[in-house]
C-alpha positions in Angstrom: 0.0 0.0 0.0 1.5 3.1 -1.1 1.9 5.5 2.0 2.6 8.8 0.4 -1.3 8.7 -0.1 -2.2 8.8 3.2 -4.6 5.9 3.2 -6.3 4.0 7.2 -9.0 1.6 5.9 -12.4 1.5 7.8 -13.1 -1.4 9.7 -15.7 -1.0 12.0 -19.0 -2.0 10.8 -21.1 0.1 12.5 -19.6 3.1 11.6 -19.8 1.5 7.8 -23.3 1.5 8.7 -23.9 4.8 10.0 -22.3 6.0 6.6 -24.4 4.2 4.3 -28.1 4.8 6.7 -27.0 8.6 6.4 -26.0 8.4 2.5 -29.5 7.0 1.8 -31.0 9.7 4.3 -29.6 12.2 2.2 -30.6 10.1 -0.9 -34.3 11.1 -0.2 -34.3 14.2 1.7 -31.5 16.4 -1.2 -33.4 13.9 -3.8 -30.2 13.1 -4.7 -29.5 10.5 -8.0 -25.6 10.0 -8.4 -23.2 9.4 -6.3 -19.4 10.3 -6.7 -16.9 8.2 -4.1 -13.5 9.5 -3.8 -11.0 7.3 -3.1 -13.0 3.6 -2.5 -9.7 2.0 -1.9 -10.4 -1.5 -1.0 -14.2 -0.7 -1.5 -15.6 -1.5 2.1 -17.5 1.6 1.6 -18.4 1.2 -2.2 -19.7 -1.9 -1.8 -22.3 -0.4 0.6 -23.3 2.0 -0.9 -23.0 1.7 -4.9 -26.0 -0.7 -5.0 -27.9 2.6 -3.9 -27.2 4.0 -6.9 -26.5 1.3 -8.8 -25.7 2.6 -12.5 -25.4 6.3 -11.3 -22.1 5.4 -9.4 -19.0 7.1 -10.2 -15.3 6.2 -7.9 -12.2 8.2 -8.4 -9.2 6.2 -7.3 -5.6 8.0 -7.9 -4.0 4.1 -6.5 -3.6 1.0 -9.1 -3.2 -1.1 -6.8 -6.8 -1.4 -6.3 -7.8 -2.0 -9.6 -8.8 -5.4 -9.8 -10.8 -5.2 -6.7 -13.1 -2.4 -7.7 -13.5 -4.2 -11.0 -15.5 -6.5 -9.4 -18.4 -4.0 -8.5 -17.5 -1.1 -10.8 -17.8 -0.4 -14.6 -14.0 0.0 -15.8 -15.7 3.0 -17.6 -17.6 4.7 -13.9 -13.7 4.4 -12.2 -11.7 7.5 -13.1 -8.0 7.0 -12.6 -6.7 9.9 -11.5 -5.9 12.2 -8.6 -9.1 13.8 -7.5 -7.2 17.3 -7.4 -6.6 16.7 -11.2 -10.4 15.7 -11.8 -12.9 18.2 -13.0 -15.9 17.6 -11.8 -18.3 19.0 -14.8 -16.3 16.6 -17.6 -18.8 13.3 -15.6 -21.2 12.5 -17.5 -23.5 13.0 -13.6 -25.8 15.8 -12.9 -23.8 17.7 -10.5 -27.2 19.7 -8.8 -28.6 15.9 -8.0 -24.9 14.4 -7.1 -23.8 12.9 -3.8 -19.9 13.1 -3.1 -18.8 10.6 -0.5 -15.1 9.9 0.6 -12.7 9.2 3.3 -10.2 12.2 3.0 -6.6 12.3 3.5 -5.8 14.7 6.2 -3.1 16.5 4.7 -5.8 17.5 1.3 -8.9 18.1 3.2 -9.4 21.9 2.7 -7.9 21.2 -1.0 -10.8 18.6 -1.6 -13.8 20.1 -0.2 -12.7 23.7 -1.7 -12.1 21.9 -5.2 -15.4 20.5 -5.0 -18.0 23.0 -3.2 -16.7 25.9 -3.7 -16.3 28.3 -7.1 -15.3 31.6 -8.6 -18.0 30.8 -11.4 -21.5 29.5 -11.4 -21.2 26.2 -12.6 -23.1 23.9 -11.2 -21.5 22.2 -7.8 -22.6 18.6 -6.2 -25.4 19.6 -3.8 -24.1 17.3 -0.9 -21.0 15.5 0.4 -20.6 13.1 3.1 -17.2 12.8 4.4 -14.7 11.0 6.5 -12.5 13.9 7.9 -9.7 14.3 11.3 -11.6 15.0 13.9 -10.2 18.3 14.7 -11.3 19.6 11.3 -14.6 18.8 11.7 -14.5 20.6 14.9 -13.8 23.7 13.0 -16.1 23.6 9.9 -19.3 22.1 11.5 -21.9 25.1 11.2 -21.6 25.9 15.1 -17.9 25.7 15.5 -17.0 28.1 18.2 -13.9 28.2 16.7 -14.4 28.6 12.8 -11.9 27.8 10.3 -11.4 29.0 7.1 -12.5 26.9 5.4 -15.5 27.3 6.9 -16.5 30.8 6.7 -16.2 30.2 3.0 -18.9 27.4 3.3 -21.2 29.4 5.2 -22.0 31.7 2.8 -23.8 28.5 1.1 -23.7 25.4 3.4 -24.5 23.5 6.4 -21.6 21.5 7.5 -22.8 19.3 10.3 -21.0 16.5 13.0 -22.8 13.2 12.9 -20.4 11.0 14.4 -16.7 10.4 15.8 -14.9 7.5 14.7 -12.5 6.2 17.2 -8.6 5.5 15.8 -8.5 2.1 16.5 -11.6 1.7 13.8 -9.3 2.1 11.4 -6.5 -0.3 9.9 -3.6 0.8 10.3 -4.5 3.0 12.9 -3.9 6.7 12.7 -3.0 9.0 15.8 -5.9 10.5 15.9 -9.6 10.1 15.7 -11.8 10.9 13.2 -15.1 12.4 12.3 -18.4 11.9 9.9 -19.7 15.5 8.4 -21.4 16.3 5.9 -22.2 19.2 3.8 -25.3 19.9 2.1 -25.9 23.3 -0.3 -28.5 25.5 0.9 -28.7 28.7 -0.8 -27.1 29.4 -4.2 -23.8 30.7 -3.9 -24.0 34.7 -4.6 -21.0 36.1 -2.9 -17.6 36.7 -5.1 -15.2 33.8 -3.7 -12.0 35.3 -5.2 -12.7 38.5 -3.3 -14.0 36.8 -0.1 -11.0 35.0 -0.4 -9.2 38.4 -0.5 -10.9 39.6 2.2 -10.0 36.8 4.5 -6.4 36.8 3.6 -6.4 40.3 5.1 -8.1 40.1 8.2 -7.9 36.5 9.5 -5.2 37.0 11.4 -6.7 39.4 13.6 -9.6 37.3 15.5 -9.6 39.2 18.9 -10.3 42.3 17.4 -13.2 43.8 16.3 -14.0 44.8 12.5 -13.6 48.4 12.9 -10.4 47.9 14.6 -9.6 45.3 11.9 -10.4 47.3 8.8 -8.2 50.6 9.9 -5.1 47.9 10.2 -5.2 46.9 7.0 -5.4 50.6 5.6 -9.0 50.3 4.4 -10.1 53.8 3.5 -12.0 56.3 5.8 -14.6 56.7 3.2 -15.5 53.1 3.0 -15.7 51.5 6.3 -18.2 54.6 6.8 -20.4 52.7 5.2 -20.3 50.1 7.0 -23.0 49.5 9.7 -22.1 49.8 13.2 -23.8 46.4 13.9 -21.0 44.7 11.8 -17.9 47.3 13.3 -18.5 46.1 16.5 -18.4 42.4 16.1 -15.5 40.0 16.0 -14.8 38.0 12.8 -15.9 34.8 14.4 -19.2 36.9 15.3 -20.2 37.8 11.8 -22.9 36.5 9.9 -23.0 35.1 6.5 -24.9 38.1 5.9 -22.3 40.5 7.6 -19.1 38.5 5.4 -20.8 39.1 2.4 -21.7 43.0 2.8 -18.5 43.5 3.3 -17.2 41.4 0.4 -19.4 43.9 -2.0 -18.6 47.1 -0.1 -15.0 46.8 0.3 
């Protein structure tokens, strides 16, 4: 098994379980009809959950070694062989507003993953859902009532719910990693109307400063007089972590 890809196999069948009950939960409820699985690996997951959607099943798997394995469930033609990085998303012949994106993550791509395949500078369309297998201490941080947001998460706020299911203890895995690990998932709930690359501006800016407030913030980073005048009072007073999805994204088109 090649370890420059970061892969700890699930072996603990109820938390196999829990994953496939809350893929076909969000099956009915996002009316959801294709699925997209990054990384099956040895399939202990796939095998769950592509009879679900059956024909409408698509795996992305960077590792050859795996190849004959998922042959055995999988269409040669529904397994793209390539890192998911490298994969664009609108080239599968799925519809993206109706798709399901399910993987266990590699800790060190993460943020890479999820921004690759949620979030956008344009408005093509984006899988309306994602179930994921993520470190623990990120899903701390992007859940939608993190005390402590990350980054990653105020960009997902401005259209997403990111929600903790479950924890899913080290020793589930084989071979075990050092630390434990999480079930989120993250489910589109408004269409996405702020300007990423400029939210993404924004944040680059001002991030650094979470123990002030924005007025304080926005005179550090030289922001003109005239334009933090127009900015409500409501907003000037608050702390980053304090602002709203509304609050992010007036500032976004003021500033």
């Amino acid at each position: 098994m090649p370890s420059y890809l970061g892969q700890n196999f699930l072996t603990d069948s109820k938390a196999k379980t829990a994953i496939r009950d809350l893929i076909l939960k969000y099956k009915e409820t996002c009316n959801l009809t294709h699925c997209v699985e990054i990384g099956p690996g040895k399939w202990a997951i796939t095998k769950l959950i592509q009879p679900i959607f059956q024909e409408q099943f698509w795996a992305i798997e960077k590792d050859t070694t795996f190849e004959t394995i998922l042959s055995q469930i999988i269409h040669h033609d529904h397994v793209i062989r390539n890192d998911v990085l490298q994969v664009d998303l609108q080239t599968l012949p799925v519809a993206l507003e109706s798709t399901l994106v399910y993987g266990s993550l590699p800790y060190y791509i993460t943020s890479p993953i999820i921004s690759q395949v949620f979030l956008s500078q344009d408005n093509k369309p984006k899988p309306i859902a994602g179930i994921f297998i993520v470190q623990k201490e990120f899903a701390e941080k992007v859940h939608a009532w993190a005390k402590k947001k990350s980054y990653l998460r105020r960009l997902l706020n401005h259209s997403h719910v990111v929600t903790y299911h479950k924890t899913i203890a080290a020793k589930w895995f084989s071979p075990a990693p050092k630390v434990d690990s999480a079930i989120i998932s993250i489910v589109q709930t408004v269409t996405q109307q702020v300007d990423y690359k400029a939210m993404l501006i924004l944040l680059d800016k001002i991030s650094g400063f979470k123990r002030k407030t924005m007025g304080k913030i926005l005179k550090m980073i030289d922001t003109p007089i005239d334009n933090i005048m127009t900015v409500p009072d409501s907003i000037l007073k608050k702390r980053l972590e304090e602002c709203s999805r509304d609050d992010m994204k007036f500032l976004v088109d003021h500033l």
